[in-house]
N, C-alpha and C positions, 0 to 999 in steps of 0.2 A: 376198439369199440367197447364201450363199458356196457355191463350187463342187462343195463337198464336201457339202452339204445337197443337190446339186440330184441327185449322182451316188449319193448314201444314196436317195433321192426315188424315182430312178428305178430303182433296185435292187428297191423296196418295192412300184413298183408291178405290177399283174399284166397278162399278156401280155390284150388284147383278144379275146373271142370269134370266133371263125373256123367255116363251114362246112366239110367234105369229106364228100362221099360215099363210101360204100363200097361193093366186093361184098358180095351175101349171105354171114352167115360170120366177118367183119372186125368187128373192135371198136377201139376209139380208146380208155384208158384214162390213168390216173395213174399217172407213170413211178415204179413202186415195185419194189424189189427182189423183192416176193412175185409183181410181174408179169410179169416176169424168168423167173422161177420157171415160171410158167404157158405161157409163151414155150417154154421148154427141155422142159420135160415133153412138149411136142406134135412138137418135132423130133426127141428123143430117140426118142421112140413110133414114129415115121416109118424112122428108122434102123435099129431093133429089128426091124422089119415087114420092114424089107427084109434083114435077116440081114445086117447090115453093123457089127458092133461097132466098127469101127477108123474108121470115119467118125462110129459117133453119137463115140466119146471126141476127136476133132477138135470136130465140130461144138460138141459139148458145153463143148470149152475157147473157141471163137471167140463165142460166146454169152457165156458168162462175160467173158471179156474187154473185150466191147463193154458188156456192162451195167455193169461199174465204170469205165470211161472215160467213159460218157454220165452217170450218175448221179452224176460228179464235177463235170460241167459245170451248164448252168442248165436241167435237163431241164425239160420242156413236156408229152410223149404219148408213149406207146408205141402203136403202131397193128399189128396180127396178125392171124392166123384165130385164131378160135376155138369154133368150132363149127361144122365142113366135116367130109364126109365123107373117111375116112383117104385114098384113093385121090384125094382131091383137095386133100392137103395142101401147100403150096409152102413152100420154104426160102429165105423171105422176108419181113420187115419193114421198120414204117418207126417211123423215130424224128425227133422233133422237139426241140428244144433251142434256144434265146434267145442269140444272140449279140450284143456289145454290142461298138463301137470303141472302139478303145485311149485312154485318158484322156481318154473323152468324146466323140471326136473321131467323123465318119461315116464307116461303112464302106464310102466311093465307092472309095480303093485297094485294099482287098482286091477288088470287083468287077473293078476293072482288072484286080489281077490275075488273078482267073477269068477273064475274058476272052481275056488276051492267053495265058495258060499249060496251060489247061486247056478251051479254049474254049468257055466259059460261052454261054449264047443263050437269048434268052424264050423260054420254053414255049408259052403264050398270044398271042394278038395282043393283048392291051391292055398284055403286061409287066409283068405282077404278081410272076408266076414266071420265076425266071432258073437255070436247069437246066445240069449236066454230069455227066461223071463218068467215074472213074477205077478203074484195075487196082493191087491191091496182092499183096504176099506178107508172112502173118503164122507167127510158131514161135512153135508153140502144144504143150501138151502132147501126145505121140504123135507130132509131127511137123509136119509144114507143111503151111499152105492159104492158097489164092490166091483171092481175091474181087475183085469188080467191084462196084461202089458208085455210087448213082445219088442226085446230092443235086440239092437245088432250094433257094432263099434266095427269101426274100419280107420284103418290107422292112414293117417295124412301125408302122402309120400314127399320126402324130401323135407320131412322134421325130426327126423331120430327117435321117431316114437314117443315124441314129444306132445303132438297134437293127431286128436281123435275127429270122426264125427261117429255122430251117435243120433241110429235114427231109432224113434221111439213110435208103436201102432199100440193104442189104448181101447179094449173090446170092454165095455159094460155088460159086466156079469148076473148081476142084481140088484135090483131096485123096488123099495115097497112093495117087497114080497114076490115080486115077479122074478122068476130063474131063467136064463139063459139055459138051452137045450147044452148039454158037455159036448156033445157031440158038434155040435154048431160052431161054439166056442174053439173045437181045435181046429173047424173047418178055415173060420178064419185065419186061426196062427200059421195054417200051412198055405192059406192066400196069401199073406204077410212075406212070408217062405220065399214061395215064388218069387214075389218080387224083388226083392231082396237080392235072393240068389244070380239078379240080370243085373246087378251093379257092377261098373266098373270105371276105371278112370279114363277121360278122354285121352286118346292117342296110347292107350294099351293093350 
């Protein structure tokens, strides 16, 4: 089998069943644009409630943004609330996505570099999950918002380390002037945490 069968092969084939728990409320779906859709209608609703137009048309563009950058990639889940009560809606998901090493190859370098740059670290004590995460600034329509981003890589069993998934929860930090509490902000990361930490592969 030449190389190029084996990387067609593995294109073709589909990501292996996996566990996670959720809270009450949370649903794990098929990353589809109309989910997207379902996604935004429940932050927008969130923003409306709080009389805050000029954050739902932020939030509204950073939502946007993230679902055509994910949906360009090798999307896997969209994971959200979606049936909480409003007062206890969060402006937080999580996204899952298939990453594969360059021409084949494993992706032990890119861990190193999580590691040495971003300082990556298990989750878990048995290392399944390898967790960090990062501060960015995105111009977005209406203006600029800053986010903190909480990813985790879990490596693909039965590919040599060759293929990942990488689920990524994106917390809006600030927006026209509005700050996120810090304290709030790591509340999240450690609800991110949580869930996270109930990953596993099915039949493991």
């Amino acid at each position: 089998m030449s190389l190029r069968d084996e990387l067609v092969g593995a294109a073709r084939r589909a990501v292996p069943p996996f566990v996670l728990l959720l809270p009450p409320g949370w649903v794990s779906v098929a990353p589809t644009r109309e989910a997207f859709d379902d996604l935004l209608a429940s932050v927008s609703g969130e923003m409306r409630a709080q009389h805050r137009p000029d954050l739902d048309a932020r939030f509204r563009a950073l939502v946007r943004r993230t679902a055509d950058e994910f949906l360009r990639r090798d999307p896997v889940r969209l994971i959200y609330q979606a049936s909480v009560p409003r007062e206890r809606m969060l402006p937080l998901a999580l996204t899952a996505a298939r990453l594969r090493g360059p021409d084949g190859t494993t992706l032990d370098a890119q861990v190193g570099e999580l590691v040495r740059t971003r300082g990556a670290r298990p989750l878990d004590p048995d290392r399944v999950v390898l967790r960090w995460s990062r501060e960015s600034s995105h111009r977005v329509d209406g203006g600029a918002i800053r986010t903190r981003s909480f990813d985790y890589l879990i490596a693909i069993p039965g590919t040599g380390r060759r293929e990942a998934l990488l689920f990524s929860a994106v917390l809006p930090l600030a927006a026209g002037g509005e700050e996120f509490d810090a304290e709030a902000a790591d509340a999240f990361g450690v609800l991110a945490d949580a869930i996270m930490s109930t990953f596993r592969w099915s039949g493991a």
